[in-house]
BALOBA-1460 file (C-alpha; in Angstrom, 3 decimals):
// residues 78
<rec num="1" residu="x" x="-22.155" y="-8.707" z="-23.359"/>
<rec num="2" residu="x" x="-19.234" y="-10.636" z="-24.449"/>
<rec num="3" residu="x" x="-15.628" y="-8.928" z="-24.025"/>
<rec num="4" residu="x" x="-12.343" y="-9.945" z="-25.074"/>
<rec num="5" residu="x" x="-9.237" y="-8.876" z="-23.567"/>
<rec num="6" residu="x" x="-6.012" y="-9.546" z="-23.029"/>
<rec num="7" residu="x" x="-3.551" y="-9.282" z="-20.348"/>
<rec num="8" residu="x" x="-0.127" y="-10.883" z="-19.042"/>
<rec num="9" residu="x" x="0.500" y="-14.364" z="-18.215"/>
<rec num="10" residu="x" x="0.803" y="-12.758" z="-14.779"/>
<rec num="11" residu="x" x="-2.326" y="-11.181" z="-14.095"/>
<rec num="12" residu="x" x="-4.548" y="-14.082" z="-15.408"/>
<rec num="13" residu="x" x="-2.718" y="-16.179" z="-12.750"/>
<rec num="14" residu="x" x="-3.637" y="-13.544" z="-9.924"/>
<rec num="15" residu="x" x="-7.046" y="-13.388" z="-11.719"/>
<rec num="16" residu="x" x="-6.849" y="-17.519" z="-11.646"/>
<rec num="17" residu="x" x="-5.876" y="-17.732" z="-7.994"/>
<rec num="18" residu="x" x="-8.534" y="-15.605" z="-6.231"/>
<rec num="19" residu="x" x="-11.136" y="-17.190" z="-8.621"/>
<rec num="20" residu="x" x="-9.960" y="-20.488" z="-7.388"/>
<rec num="21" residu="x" x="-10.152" y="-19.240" z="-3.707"/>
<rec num="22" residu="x" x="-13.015" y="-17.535" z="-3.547"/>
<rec num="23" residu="x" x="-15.242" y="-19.938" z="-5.861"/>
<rec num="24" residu="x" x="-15.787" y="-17.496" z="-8.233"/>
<rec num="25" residu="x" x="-15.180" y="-17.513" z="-12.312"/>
<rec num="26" residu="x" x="-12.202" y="-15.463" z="-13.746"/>
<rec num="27" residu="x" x="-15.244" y="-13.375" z="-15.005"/>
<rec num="28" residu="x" x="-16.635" y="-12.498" z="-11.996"/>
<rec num="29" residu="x" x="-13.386" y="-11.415" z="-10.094"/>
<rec num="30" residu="x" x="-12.783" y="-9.014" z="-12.873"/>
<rec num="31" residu="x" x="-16.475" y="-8.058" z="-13.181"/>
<rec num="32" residu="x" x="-16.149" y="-7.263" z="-9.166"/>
<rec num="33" residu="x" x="-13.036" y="-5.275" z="-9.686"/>
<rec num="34" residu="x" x="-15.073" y="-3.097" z="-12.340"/>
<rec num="35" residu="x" x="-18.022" y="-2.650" z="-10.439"/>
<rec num="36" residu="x" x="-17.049" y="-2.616" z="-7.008"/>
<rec num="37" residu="x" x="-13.511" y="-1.270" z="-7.085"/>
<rec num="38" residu="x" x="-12.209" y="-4.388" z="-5.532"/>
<rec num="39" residu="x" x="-8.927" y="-4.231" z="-7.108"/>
<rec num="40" residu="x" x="-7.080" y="-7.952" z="-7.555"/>
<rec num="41" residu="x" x="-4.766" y="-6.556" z="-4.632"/>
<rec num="42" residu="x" x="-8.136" y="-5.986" z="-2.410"/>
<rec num="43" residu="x" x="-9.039" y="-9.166" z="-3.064"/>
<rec num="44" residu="x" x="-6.287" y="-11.525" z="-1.886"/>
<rec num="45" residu="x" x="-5.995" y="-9.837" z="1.146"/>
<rec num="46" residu="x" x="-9.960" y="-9.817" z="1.894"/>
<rec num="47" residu="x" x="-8.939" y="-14.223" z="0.929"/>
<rec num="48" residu="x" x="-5.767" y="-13.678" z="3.627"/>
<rec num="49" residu="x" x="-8.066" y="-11.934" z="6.001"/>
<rec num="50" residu="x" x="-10.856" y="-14.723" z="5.761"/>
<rec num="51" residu="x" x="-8.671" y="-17.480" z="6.007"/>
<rec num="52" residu="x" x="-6.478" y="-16.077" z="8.733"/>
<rec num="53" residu="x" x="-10.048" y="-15.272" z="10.679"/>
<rec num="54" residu="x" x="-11.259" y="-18.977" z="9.671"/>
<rec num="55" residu="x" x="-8.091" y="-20.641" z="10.582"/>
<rec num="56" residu="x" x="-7.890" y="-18.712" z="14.368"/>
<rec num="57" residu="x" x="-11.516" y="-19.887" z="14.906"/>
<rec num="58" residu="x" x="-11.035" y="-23.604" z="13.929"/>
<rec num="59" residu="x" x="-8.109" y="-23.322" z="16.616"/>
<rec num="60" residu="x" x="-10.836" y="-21.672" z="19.124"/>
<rec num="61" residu="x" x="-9.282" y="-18.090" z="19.391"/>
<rec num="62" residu="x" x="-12.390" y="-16.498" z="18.761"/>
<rec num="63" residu="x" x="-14.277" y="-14.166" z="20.710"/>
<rec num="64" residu="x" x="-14.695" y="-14.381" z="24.222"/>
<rec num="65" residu="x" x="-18.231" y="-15.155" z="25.943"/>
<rec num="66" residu="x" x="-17.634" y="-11.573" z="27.573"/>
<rec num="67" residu="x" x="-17.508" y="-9.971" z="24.017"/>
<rec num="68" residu="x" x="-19.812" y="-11.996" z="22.282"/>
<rec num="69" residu="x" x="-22.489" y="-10.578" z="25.411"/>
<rec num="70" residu="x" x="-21.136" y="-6.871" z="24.169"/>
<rec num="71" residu="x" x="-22.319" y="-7.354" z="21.051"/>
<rec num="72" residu="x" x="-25.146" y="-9.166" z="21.447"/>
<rec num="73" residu="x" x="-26.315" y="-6.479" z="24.076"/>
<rec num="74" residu="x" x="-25.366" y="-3.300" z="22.594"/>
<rec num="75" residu="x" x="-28.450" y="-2.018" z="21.330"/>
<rec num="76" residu="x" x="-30.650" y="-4.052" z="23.846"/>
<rec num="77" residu="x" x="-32.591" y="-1.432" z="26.119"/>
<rec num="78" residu="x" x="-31.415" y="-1.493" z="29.648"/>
């Protein structure tokens, strides 16, 4: 199904930016917004949040050995 809208210069240039940054069409971030309730607003903060995570890993503050044996051993029997 083919649909035709039209919105401001504004919006397609939000819509433009998280496709760009997420590797996604313009189509499917406002598919995902319609389906999922991922609003554009969601969106470039979930981008924010992934880049800020990606960017403090790449720098090495991730978790610690410590926490990464939390997680790894939380549902292990003891």
């Amino acid at each position: 199904m083919t649909i035709t809208l039209e919105i401001s210069d504004a919006l397609k240039a939000r819509v433009d930016a998280i496709a760009a940054r997420s590797s996604l069409s313009p189509s499917e971030v406002i598919a995902d917004a319609l389906e999922n309730g991922h609003s554009l607003e969601w969106q470039e903060r979930f981008l924010e949040k992934v880049a800020e995570g990606a960017a403090a890993a790449e720098r090495g503050e991730f978790a610690s050995q410590d926490d990464l044996a939390r997680v790894v051993n939380k549902y292990r029997p003891t």
